[in-house]
TORVOFI-337230 format. One record per residue (C-alpha): residue in one letter; x, y, z. Coordinates in steps of 0.02 Angstrom, whole numbers. Layout:
residues N
('A' (X Y Z)) ...
***
This chain:
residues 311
('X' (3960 -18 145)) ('X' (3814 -60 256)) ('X' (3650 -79 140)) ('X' (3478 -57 215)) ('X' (3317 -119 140)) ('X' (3155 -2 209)) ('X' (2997 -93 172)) ('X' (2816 -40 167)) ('X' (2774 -114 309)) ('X' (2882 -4 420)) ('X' (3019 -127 450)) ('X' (3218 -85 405)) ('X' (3306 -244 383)) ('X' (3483 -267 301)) ('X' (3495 -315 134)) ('X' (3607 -453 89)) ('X' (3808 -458 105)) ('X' (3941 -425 219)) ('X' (3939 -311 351)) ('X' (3749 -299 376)) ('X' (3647 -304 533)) ('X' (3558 -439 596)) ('X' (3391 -371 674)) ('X' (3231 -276 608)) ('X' (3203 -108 636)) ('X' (3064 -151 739)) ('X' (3058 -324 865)) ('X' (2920 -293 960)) ('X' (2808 -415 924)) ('X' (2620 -464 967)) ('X' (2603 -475 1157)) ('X' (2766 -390 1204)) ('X' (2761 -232 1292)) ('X' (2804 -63 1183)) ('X' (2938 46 1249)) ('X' (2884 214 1313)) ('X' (3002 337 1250)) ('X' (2979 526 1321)) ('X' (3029 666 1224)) ('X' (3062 824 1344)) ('X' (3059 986 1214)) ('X' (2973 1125 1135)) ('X' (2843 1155 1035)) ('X' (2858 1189 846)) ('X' (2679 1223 778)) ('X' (2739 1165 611)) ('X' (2792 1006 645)) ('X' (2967 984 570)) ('X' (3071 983 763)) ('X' (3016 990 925)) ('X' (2874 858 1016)) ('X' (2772 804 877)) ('X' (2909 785 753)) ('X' (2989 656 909)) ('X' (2827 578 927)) ('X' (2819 539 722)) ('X' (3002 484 766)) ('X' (2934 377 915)) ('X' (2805 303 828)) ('X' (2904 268 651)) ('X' (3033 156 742)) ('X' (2883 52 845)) ('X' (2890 138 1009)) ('X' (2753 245 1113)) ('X' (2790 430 1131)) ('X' (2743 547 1281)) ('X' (2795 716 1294)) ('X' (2807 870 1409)) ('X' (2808 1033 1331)) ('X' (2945 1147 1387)) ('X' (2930 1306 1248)) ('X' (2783 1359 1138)) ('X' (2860 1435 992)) ('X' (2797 1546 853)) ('X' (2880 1467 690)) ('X' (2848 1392 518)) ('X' (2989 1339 388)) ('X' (3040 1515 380)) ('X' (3115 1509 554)) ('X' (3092 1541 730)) ('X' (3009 1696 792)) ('X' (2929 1708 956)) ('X' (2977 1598 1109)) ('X' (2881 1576 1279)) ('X' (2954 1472 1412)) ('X' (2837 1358 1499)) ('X' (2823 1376 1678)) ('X' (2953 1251 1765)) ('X' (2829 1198 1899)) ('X' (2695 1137 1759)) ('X' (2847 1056 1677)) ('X' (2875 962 1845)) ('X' (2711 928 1875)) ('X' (2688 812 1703)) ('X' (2853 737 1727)) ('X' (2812 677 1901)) ('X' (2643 625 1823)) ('X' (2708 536 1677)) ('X' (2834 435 1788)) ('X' (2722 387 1916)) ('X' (2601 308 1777)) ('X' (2716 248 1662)) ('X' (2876 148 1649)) ('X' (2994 241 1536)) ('X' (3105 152 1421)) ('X' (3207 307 1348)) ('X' (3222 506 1368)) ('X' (3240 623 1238)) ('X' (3283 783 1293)) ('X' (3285 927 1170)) ('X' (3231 1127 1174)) ('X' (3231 1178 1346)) ('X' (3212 1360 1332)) ('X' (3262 1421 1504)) ('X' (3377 1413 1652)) ('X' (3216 1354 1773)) ('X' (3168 1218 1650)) ('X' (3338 1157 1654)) ('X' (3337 1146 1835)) ('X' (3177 1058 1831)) ('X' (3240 937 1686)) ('X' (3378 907 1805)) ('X' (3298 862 1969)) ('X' (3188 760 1888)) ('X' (3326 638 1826)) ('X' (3402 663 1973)) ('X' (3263 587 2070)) ('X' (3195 455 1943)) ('X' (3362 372 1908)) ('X' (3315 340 1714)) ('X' (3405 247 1583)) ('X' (3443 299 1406)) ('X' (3443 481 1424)) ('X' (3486 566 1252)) ('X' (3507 749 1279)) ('X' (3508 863 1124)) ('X' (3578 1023 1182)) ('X' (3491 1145 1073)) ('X' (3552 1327 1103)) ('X' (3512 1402 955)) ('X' (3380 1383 795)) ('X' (3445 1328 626)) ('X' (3372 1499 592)) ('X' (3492 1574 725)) ('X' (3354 1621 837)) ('X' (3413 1603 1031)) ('X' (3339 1448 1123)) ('X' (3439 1450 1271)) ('X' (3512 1591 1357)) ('X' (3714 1582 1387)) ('X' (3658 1547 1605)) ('X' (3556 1415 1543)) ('X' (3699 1320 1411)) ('X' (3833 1329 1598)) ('X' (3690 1250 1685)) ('X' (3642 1116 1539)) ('X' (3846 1056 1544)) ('X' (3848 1053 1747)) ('X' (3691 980 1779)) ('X' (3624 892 1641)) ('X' (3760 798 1532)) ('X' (3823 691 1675)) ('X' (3664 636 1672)) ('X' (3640 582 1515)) ('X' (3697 419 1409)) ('X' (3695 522 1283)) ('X' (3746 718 1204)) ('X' (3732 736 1045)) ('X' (3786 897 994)) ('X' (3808 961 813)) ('X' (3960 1060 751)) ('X' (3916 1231 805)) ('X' (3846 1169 995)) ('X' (3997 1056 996)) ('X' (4103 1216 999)) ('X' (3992 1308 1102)) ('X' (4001 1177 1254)) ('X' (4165 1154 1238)) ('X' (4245 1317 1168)) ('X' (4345 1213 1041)) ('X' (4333 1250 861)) ('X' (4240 1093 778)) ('X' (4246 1102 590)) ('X' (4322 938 554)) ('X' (4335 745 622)) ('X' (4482 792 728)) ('X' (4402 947 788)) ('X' (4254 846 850)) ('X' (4367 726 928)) ('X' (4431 855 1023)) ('X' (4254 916 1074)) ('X' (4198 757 1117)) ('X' (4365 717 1246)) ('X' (4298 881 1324)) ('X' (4136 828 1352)) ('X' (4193 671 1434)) ('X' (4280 781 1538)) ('X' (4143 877 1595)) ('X' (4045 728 1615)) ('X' (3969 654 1467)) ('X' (3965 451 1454)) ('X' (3953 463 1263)) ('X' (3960 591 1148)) ('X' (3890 571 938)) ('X' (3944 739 874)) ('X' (3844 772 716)) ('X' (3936 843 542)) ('X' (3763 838 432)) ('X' (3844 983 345)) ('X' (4021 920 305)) ('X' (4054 885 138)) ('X' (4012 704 173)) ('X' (3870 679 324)) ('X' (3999 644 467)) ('X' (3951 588 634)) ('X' (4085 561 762)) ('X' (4050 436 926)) ('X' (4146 448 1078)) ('X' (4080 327 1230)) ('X' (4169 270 1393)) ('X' (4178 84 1408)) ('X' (4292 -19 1551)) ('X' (4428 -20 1405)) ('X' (4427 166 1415)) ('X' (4372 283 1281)) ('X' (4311 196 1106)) ('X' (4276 304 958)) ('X' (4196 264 795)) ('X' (4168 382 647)) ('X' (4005 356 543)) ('X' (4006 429 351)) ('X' (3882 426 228)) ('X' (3854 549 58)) ('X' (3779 708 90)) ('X' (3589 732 45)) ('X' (3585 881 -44)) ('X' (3402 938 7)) ('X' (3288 1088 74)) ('X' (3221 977 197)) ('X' (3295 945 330)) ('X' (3229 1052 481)) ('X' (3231 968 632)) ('X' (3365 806 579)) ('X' (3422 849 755)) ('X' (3287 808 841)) ('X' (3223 663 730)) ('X' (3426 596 752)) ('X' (3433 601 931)) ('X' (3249 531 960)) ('X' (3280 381 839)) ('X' (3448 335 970)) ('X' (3332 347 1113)) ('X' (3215 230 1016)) ('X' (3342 118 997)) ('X' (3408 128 1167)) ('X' (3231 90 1224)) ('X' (3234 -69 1112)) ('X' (3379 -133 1181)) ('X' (3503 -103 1046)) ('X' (3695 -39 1087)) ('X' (3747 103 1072)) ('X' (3840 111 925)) ('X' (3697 6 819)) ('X' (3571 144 885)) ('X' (3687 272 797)) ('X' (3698 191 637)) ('X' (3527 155 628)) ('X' (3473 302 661)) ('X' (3565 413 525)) ('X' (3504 276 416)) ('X' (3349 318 483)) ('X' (3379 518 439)) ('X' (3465 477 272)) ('X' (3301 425 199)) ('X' (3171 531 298)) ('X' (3275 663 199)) ('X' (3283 566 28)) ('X' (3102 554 63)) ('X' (3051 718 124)) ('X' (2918 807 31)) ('X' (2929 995 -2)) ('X' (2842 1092 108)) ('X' (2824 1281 150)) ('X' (2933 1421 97)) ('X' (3085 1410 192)) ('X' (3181 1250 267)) ('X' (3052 1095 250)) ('X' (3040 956 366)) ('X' (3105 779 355)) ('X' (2976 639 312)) ('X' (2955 546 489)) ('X' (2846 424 429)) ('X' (2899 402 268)) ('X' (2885 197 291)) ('X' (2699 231 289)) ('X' (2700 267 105)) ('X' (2832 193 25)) ('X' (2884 34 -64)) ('X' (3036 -60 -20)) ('X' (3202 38 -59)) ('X' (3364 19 -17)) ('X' (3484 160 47)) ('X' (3651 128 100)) ('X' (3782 223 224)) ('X' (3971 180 274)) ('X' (4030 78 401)) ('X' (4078 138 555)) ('X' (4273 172 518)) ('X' (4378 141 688)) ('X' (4462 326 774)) ('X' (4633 292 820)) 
***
């Protein structure tokens, strides 16, 4: 059991004991230049997914978050219902701005919304060569709303997950990219071998709503294919829109800080495991995570499982 002290002061350090980590949450220190993370995703005018829930994420684990819009959504906790695709030439227009300006430490790629802003997405990674790429393929709303149209999904798997360093789909994308069933750890196993085979470095598939919180890691390494399976107890909570979004931004965080991959995973549910414990109830339907819950609150400890070995 890995135990995790959050303190006020926005720091998550390990608490004492076996098995712990050895770094802060947050090394940047005076003088030393902050990772640029970009989130690439849509626009949730309440706040709990989308760009400004990943810059809350970016800026809770120390980084500095820029973002291109690629939806404007109508939505609130109740669900999703309106979407308007942003044009794919003003989406290529900021992220040719943004990259010739800045130098980007991490992607997040989220919503996309359409088959041209995939394409744009694409041949803009295609061109700038960037590192830590964490693509969130989001095809559908929690609320079951449509995000991505079925041309759009074909397009995401050929053009888009090769180029990542990271997919991290949950249970009910995992089957939809894949067309295997994914209800269970060997299920997402199964999902994640067919992602590497379409492509995909490294695969977390997410099981938030398993009867324990189980995610699954699959990554490609000169030994071949390792696999790790993180577990924690399930949060029983209304908030948790957007734990996606928040998960996969808080691995490109980490990514950007230099951490490996598999510490960037386990940090990062730690990470959602207490924005949840933490969230605050808000609206009348599915409330959001609390992204900046280290702003407010004492030191606490929460604890999740160690990664247990796939064989």
């Amino acid at each position: 059991m890995l135990s995790l002290q959050v303190s006020g002061n926005g720091q998550l350090t390990p608490a004492a004991g076996p098995g712990g980590v050895t770094e802060v949450l947050d090394p940047v220190l005076p003088g030393e230049q902050t990772p640029v993370v970009l989130t690439i995703a849509g626009f949730d005018p309440s706040s709990g997914a989308g760009v400004t829930a990943d810059i809350k994420t970016i800026a809770a684990h120390g980084c500095y978050g820029v973002a291109c819009i690629t939806a404007m959504t109508v939505q609130s906790t109740s669900g999703v219902c309106r979407v308007e695709p942003v044009d794919a030439e003003l989406i290529s227009e900021t992220l040719k701005e943004l990259a010739s300006d800045l130098e980007i430490a991490a992607v997040h790629i989220g919503m996309l919304g359409s088959v041209k802003a995939v394409k744009a997405v694409a041949e803009f990674l295609q061109r700038q060569k960037l590192e830590n790429v964490v693509l969130d393929p989001i095809l559908k709303s929690t609320s079951g709303a449509e995000l991505l149209e079925l041309n759009g999904a074909r397009l995401l798997i050929e053009r888009l997950v090769p180029l990542a360093a990271l997919v991290t789909p949950n249970l009910d994308e995992a089957s939809a990219l894949t067309g295997v069933t994914v209800t269970n750890p060997e299920q997402m196993k199964a999902a994640a071998l067919k992602l590497h085979s379409q492509g995909a470095k490294a695969v977390v598939v997410t099981g938030g709503d398993l009867e324990k919180a189980t995610d699954f890691l699959s990554f490609t390494t000169k030994r071949g294919v390792e696999q790790q399976l993180f577990k924690s107890e399930r949060k029983r909570s209304n908030s948790t829109h957007g734990t996606g979004c928040a998960f996969a931004t808080a691995i490109a965080c980490h990514l950007a800080l230099g951490r490996g991959l598999p510490e960037a995973v386990l940090l990062a549910k730690a990470y959602i495991t207490a924005a949840i414990v933490h969230a605050q109830a808000l609206g009348r339907g599915t409330g959001p995570v609390h992204h900046l819950y280290r702003m407010y609150q004492p030191a606490r400890r929460i604890a999740v499982t160690d990664p247990e070995p796939v064989r």
